[in-house]
TORVO-875149 format. One record per residue (C-alpha): residue number from 1; x, y, z. Coordinates in steps of 0.05 Angstrom, whole numbers, plus 32768, in hexadecimal, padded with zeros to 4 digits. Layout:
N
SITE  resi     x     y     z
SITE   NUM     X     Y     Z
...
END
This chain:
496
SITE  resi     x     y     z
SITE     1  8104  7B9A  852B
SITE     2  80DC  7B6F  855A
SITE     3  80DA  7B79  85A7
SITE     4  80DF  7B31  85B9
SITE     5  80F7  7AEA  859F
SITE     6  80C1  7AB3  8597
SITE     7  80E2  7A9C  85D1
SITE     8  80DA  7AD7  8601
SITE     9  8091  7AD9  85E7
SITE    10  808F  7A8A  85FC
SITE    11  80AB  7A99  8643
SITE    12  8084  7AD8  8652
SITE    13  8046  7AB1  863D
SITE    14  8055  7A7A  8673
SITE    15  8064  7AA4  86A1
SITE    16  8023  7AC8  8697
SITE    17  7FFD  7A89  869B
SITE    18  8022  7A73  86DD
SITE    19  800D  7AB6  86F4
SITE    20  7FC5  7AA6  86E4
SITE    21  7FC3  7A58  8702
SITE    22  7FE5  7A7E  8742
SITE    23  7FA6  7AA8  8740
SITE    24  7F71  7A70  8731
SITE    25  7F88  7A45  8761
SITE    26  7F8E  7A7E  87A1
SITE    27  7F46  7A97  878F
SITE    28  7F2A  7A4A  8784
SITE    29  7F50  7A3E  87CC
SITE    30  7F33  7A75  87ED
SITE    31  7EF0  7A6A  87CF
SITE    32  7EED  7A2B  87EB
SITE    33  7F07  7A40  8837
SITE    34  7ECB  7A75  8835
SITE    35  7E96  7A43  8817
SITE    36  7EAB  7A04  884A
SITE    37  7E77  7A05  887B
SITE    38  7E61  7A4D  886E
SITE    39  7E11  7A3A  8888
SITE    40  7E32  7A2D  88D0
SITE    41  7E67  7A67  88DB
SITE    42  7E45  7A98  88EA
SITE    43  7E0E  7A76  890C
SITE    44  7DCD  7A6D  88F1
SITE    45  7D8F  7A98  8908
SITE    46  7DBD  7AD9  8909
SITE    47  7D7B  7B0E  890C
SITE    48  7DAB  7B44  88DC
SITE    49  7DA8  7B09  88A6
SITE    50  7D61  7B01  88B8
SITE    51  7D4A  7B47  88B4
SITE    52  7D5B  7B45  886A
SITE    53  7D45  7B01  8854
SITE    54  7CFF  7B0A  8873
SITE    55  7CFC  7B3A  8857
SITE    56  7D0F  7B2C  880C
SITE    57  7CE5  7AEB  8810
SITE    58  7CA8  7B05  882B
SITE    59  7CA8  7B3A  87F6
SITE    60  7CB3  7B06  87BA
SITE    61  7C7E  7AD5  87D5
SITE    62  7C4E  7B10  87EA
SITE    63  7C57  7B51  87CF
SITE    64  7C72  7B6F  8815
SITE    65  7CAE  7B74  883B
SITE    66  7C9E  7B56  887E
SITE    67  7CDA  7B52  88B6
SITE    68  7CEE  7B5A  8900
SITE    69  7D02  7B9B  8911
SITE    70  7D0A  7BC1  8959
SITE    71  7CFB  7C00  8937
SITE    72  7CC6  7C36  8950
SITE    73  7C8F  7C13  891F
SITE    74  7C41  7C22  892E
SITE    75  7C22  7BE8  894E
SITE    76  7BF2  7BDE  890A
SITE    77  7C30  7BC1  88EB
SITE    78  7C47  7B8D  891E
SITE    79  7C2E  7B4B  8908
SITE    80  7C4C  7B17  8933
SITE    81  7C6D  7B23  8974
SITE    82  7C96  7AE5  8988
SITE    83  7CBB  7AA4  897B
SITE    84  7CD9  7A90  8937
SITE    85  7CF5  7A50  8935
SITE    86  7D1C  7A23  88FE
SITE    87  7D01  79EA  88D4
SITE    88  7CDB  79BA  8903
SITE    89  7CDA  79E7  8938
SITE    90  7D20  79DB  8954
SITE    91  7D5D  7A0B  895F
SITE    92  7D74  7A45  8949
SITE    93  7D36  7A72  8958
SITE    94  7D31  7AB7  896B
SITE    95  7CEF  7AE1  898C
SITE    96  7CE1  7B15  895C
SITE    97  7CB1  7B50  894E
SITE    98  7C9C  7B4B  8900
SITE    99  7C86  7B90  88E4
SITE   100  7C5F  7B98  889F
SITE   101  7C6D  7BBB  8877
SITE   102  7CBF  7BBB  8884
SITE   103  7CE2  7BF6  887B
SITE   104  7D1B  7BF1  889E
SITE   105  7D53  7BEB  885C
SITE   106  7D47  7BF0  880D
SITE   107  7D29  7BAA  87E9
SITE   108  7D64  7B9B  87BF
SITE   109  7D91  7B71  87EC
SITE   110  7D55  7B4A  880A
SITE   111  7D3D  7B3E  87C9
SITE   112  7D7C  7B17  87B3
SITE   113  7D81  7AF5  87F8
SITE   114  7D38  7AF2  87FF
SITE   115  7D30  7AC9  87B1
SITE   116  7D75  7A97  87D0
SITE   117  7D44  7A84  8806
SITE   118  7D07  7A8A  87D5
SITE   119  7D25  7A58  879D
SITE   120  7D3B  7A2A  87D7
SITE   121  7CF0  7A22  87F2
SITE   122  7D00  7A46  8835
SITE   123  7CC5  7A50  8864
SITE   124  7CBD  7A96  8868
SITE   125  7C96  7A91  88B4
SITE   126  7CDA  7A6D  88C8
SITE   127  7D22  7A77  88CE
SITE   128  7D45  7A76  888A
SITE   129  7D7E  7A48  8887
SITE   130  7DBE  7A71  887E
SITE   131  7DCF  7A42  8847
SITE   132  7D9B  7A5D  881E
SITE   133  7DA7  7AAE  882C
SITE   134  7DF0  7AA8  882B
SITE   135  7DFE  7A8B  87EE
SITE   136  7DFF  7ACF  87C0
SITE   137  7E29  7AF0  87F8
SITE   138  7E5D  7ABE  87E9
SITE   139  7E62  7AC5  87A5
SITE   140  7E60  7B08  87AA
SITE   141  7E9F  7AFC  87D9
SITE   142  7EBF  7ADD  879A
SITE   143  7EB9  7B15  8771
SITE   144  7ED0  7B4B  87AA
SITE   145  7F0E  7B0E  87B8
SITE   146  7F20  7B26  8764
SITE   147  7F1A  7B65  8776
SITE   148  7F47  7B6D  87AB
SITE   149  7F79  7B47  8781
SITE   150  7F6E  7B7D  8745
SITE   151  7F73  7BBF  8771
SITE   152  7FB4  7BA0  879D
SITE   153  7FD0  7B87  8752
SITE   154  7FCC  7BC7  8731
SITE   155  7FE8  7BE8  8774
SITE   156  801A  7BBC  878A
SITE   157  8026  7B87  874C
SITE   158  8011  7B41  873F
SITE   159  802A  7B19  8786
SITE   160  8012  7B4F  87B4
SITE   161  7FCE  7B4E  878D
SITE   162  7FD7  7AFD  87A4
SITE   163  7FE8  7B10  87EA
SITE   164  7FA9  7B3B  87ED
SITE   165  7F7E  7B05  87DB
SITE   166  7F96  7AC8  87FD
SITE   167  7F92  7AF8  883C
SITE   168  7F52  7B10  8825
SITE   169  7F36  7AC7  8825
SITE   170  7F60  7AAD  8863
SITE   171  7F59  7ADC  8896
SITE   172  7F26  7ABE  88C9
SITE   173  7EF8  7B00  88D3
SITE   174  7EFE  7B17  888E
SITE   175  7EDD  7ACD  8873
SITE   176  7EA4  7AC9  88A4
SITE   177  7E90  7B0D  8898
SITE   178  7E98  7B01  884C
SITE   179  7E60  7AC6  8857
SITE   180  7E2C  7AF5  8878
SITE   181  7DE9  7B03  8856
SITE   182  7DE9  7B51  8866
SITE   183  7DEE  7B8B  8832
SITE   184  7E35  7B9B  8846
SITE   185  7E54  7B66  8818
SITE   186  7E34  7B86  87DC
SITE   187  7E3A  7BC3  87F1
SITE   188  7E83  7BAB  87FD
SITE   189  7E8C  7B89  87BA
SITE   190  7E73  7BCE  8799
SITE   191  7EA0  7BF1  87B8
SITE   192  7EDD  7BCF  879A
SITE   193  7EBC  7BDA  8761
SITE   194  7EBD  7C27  875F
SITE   195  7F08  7C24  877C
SITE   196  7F1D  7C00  874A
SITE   197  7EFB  7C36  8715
SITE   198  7F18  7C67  873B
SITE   199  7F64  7C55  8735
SITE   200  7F52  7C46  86E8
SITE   201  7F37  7C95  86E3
SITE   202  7F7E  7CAE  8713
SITE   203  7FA0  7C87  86E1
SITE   204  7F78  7C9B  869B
SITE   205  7F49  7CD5  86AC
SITE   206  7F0B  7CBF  867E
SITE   207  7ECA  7CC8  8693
SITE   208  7EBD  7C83  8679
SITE   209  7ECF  7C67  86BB
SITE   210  7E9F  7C96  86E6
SITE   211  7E5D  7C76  86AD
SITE   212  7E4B  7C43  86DB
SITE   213  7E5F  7C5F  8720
SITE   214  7E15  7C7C  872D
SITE   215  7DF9  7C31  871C
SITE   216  7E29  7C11  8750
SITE   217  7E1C  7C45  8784
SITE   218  7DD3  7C39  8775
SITE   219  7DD5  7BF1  8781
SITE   220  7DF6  7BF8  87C7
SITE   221  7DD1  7C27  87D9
SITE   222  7D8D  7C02  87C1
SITE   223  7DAB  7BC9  87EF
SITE   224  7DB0  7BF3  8832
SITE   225  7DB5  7C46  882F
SITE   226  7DFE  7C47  8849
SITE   227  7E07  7C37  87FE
SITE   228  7DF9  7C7D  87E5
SITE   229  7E2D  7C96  880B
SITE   230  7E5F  7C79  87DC
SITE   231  7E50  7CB4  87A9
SITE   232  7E74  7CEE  87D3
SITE   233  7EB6  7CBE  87D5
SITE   234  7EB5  7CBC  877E
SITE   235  7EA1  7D09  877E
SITE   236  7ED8  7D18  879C
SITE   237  7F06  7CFD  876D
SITE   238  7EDE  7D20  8730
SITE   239  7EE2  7D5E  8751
SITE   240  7F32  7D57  875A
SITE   241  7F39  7D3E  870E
SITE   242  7F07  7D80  8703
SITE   243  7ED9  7D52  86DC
SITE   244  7E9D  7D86  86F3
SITE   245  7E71  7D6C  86C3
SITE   246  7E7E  7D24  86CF
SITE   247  7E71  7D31  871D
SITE   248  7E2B  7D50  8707
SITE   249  7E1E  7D14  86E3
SITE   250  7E34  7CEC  871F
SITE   251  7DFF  7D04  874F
SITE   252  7DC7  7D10  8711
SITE   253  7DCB  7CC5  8703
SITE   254  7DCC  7CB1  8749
SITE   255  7D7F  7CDE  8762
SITE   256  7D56  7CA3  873F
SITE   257  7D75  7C72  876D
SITE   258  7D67  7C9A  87A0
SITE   259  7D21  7CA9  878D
SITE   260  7D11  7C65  8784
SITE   261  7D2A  7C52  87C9
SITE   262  7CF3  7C8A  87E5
SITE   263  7CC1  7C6F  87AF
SITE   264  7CC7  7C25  87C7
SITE   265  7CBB  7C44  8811
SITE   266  7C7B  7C77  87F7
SITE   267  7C5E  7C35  87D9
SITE   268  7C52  7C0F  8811
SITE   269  7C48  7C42  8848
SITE   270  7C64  7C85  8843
SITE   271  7C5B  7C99  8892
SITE   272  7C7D  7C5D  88AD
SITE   273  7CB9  7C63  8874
SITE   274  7CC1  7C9D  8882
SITE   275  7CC2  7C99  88D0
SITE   276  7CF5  7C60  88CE
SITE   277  7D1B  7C82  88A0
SITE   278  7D20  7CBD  88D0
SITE   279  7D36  7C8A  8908
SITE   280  7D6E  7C6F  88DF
SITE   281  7D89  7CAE  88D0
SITE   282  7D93  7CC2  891B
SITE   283  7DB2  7C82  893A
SITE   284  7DDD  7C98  896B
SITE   285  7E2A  7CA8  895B
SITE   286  7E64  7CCD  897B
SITE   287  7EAA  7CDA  8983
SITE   288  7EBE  7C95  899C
SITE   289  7EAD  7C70  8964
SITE   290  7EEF  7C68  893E
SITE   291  7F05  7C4C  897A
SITE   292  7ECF  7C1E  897C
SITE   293  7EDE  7C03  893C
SITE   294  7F2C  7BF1  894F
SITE   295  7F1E  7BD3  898F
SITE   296  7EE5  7BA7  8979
SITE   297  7EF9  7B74  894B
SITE   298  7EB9  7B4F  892E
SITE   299  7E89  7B34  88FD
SITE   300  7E4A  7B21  8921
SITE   301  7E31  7B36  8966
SITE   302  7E70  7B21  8990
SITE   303  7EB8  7B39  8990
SITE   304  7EE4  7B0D  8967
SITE   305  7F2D  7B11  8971
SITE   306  7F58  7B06  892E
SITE   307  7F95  7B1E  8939
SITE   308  7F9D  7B25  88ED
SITE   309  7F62  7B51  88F1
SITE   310  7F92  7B7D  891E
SITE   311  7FCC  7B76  88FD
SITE   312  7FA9  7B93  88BE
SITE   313  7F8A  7BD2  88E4
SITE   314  7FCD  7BDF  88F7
SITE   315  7FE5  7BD4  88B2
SITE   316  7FB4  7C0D  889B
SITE   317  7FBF  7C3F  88D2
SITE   318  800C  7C42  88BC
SITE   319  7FF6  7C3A  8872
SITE   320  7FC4  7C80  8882
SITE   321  7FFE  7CA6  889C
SITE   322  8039  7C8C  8876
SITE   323  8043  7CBE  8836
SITE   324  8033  7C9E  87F4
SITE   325  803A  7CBE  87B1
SITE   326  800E  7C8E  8788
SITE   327  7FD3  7C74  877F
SITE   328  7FCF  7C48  87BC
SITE   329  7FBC  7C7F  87E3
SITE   330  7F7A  7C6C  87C3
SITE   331  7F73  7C36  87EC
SITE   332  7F89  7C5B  8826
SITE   333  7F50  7C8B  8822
SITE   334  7F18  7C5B  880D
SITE   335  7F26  7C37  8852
SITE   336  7F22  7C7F  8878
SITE   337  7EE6  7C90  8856
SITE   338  7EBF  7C54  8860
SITE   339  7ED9  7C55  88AB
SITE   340  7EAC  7C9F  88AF
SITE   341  7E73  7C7E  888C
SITE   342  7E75  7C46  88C9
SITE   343  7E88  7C81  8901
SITE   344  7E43  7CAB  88DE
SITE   345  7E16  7C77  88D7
SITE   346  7E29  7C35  88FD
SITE   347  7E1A  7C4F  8946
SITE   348  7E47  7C58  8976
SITE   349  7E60  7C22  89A6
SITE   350  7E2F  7BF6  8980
SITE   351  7E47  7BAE  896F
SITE   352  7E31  7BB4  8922
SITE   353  7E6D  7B9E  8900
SITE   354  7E49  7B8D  88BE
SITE   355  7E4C  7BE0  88B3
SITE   356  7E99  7BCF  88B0
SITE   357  7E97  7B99  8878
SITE   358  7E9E  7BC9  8841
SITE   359  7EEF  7BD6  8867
SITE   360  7EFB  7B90  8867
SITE   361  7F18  7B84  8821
SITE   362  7F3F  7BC0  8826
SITE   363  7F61  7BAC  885C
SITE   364  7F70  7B69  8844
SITE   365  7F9E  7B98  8810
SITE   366  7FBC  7BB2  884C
SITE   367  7FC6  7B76  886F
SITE   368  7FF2  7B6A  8824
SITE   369  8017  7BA2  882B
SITE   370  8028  7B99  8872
SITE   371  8042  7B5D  8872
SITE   372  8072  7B6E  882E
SITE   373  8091  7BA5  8862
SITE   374  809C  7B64  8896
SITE   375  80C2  7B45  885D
SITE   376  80EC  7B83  8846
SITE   377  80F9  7BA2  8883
SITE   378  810C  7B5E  88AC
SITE   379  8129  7B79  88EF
SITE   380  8116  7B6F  8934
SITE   381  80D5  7B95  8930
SITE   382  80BA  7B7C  88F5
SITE   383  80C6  7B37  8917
SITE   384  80A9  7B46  894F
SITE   385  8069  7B61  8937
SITE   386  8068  7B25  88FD
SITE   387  8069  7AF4  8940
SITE   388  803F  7B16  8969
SITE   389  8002  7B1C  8931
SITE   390  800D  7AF6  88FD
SITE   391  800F  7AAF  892C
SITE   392  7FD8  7ACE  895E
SITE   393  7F9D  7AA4  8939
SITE   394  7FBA  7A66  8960
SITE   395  7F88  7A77  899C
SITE   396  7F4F  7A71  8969
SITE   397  7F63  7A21  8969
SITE   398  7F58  7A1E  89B4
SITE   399  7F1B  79FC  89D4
SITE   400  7F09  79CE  8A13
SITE   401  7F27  7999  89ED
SITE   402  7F62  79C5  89CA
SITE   403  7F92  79E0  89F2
SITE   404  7FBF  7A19  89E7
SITE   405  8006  7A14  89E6
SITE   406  8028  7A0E  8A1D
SITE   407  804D  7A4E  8A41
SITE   408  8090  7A2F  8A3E
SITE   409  808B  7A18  89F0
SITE   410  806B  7A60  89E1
SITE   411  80AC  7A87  89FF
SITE   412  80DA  7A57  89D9
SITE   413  80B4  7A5E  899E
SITE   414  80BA  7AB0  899E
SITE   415  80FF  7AB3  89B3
SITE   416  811A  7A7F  897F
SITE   417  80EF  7AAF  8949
SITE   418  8109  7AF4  8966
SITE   419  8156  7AD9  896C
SITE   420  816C  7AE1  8929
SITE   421  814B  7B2F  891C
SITE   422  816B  7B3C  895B
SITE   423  81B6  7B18  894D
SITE   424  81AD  7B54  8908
SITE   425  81AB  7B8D  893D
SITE   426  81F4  7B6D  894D
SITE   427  8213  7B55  890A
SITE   428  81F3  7B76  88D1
SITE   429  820C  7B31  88A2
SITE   430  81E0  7B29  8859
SITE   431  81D6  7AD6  8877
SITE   432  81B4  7AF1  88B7
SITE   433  8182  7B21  888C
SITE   434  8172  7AED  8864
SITE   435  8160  7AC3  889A
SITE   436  8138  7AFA  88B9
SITE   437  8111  7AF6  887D
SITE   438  8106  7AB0  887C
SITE   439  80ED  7AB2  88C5
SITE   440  80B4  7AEA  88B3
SITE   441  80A0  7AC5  8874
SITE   442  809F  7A82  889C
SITE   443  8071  7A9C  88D6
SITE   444  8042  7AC0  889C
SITE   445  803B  7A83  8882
SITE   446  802E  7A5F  88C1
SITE   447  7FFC  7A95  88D0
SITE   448  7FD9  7A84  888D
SITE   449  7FD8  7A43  889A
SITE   450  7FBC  7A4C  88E2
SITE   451  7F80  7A76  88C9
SITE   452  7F6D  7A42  8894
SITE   453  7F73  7A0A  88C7
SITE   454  7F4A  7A29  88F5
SITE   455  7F0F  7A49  88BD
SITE   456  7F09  7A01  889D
SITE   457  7EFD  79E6  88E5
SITE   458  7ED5  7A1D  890A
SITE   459  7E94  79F3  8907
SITE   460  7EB8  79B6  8929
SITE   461  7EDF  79D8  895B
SITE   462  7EA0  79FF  8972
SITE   463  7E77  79C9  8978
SITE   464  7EA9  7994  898A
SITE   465  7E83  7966  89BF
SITE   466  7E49  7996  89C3
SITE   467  7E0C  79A3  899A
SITE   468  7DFD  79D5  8968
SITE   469  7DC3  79DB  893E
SITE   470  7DC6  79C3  88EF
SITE   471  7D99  79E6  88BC
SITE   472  7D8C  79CC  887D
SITE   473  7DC7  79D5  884F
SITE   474  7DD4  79D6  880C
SITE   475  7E17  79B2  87D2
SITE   476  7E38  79F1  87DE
SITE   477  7E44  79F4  8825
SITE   478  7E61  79AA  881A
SITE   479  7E9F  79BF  87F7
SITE   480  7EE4  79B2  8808
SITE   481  7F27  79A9  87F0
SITE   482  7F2E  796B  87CE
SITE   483  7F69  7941  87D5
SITE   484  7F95  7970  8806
SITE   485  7F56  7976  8837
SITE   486  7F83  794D  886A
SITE   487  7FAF  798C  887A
SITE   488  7F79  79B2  8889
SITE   489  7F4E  7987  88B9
SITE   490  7F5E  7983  8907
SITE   491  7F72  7946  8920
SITE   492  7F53  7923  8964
SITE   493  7F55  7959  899F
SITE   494  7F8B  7942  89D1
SITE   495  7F5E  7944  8A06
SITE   496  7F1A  791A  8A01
END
């Protein structure tokens, strides 16, 4: 007795391939968003990008890590004290203290920036063109853009998996923070990784799925030590399975990581490794720094309100507390735990939002999931909050020669969206549902289309009539959307 027809087989076969050209072409899309431009947003000469690709390069072209730092280092390792400046001497450049040897973070992550910048013929004595460093980062934003799709697919099926992605690679803070040459986005695109082991072992409880858990952990935490702290978050989960022997394993396979992070330290100069060290560990925390983290939306060293950003944090507080019976509350807890590995270690009331990256995809999932409750709930609140977030990004478009919309055409705007969710709260009709529907799936998209507009222009509307500096670039940062790029470019500003 067969299960299907050769015709069933035929149409579940096309619609599997749809499925997969619906994939291609949102990850191709959103690979191309992150890539546009990526040298110039975030600026170049951003000293956290520096630290690491100093450091990387010095130690391929001369056996040591050299790099600023504002550490407590003894004055036998400072060897320059003062202005760095881009090729030929122009802008960006930043007055730094360079210490030898530098111990501030493992070697691994500077060594992959550090060989980008090496292969492209940086100067090591000057600022490394973010072109150079960022270019593994973003490719490594490819592989955590699958990623997301995989965990929110497996969750949530095939279109939310979409969702999560296109948001994922069209939210404004989530891309430039994607493009940044910092340890985060590995560390980030690692710990996908083990999530994604981790609802494999919920689902089939095999230790086959914890084998390469102590490499991955070893990797991030090679790249900056925060990394390590991704073990305690798979223990856990052995320990509930009772997989005792597998959790010994765990943290047996993990010590030579470890070891050779104090090794590569001892090597160069044990007292100073181990000072530094000692000084990382007791950066300054408290009690305020959750709420640190939700009021100050950002990717670099300034505040950067997305209001998608918000939405999302939102998203996950009611995702934390809303009672879920499956495996999603994976997710859940992954974003919780990495929020105490930024409240421990990230300082608090410090700007350092690259400690957050790591959150980032996850809450591109929630961003998925919140806006599928929009959809299916469809009353006046849902509305409401679909309006007030989901269009906010329009006051990223604004500049001297941009201006916002005007009072009068924003009130109109709101009430005409808010009339029909409210007109259900009278006459509870199947037409005006419907229509509710249609008015939170128009503004999402709207939204979408507002956040691509405005990462595909940030360069030009940042610099438009003023000057900003240009480092040498590179094919990639050239890319664009061919044929459609029309939509996506802002026309002359209104006012000249």
């Amino acid at each position: 007795m067969k299960l299907f027809d050769a015709n069933q087989v035929k149409r579940i076969n096309k619609f599997n391939l749809f499925k997969f050209g619906i994939f291609l072409l949102v990850l191709y899309f959103t690979f191309v968003l992150r890539v546009h431009n990526f040298d110039r947003t975030p600026g170049p000469g951003h000293l956290e990008e520096m630290a690491f690709a100093w450091s990387g390069i010095y130690l391929i072209e001369t056996g040591v890590p050299v790099s600023w730092s504002t550490l407590d280092y003894p004055k036998k390792a400072e060897v320059y004290k003062g202005r760095v400046t881009s090729q030929g001497g122009g802008e960006p450049y930043q007055y730094v203290t360079l210490q030898k040897p530098w111990l501030d973070q493992p070697p691994l992550f500077s060594l992959i920036v550090g060989a980008f910048g090496h292969f492209y013929k940086a100067d090591r004595t000057q600022i490394i063109p973010p072109a150079y460093i960022r270019t593994p980062t973003v490719f490594m934003a490819l592989l955590t853009a699958v990623l997301v799709f995989l965990i929110a697919s497996s969750l949530s099926g095939f279109w939310i998996g979409i969702l999560s992605m296109l948001f994922y690679g069209t939210v404004p803070i989530l891309v430039f923070a994607s493009r940044m040459a910092v340890p985060e986005n590995l560390i980030a695109m690692v710990f996908l990784t083990i999530i994604l082991l981790i609802l494999n072992f919920q689902k089939n409880p095999k230790f086959l799925w914890l084998l390469p858990i102590p490499f991955l952990v070893g990797i991030a935490g090679l790249s900056k030590p925060t990394g390590f702290l991704i073990l305690p978050f798979v223990l856990y989960f052995a320990f509930c399975q009772k997989f005792y022997k597998s959790a010994v394993y765990l943290i047996l396979a993990t010590i030579p990581f470890i070891v050779f992070f104090f090794a590569w330290g001892f090597h160069f100069d044990k007292e100073i490794f181990l000072h530094i060290t000692a000084i990382q560990s007791l950066r300054p925390v408290g009690f305020s720094s959750l709420a640190w983290f939700f009021t100050s939306p950002a990717y670099d060293i300034n505040l950067f309100l997305d209001s998608w950003y918000v939405f999302g944090l939102l998203a996950a507080v009611y995702f934390i507390f809303k009672p879920e019976e499956d495996l999603k509350r994976i997710v859940s807890f992954a974003f919780v735990y990495w929020l105490i590995i930024v409240m421990i270690s990230g300082g608090e009331g410090d700007l350092l939002p690259w400690y957050r990256f790591p959150a980032f995809p996850l809450l591109a999932i929630f961003i998925a999931w919140g806006v599928k409750l929009l959809v299916e709930k469809a009353n006046s609140f849902t509305t409401f909050l679909a309006a007030g977030f989901l269009l906010g990004n329009r006051h990223l478009l604004v500049n001297a020669f941009r201006p916002n919309i005007s009072p009068f055409f924003y009130r109109v705007t709101l009430s005409g969206l808010l009339f029909p969710s409210l007109t259900r709260t009278v006459f509870e009709k199947k037409f005006v549902e419907k229509l509710c529907k249609l008015v939170i799936i128009g503004i999402v998209i709207v939204g979408v289309y507002l956040n691509v507009i405005y990462i595909y222009n940030r360069f030009e509307l940042e610099c438009e009539n003023i000057s900003c500096p240009f480092n040498p670039s590179t094919n990639l940062s050239s890319i664009h959307f061919p044929f459609v790029w029309r939509f996506f470019v802002l026309g002359e500003p209104k006012y000249k």
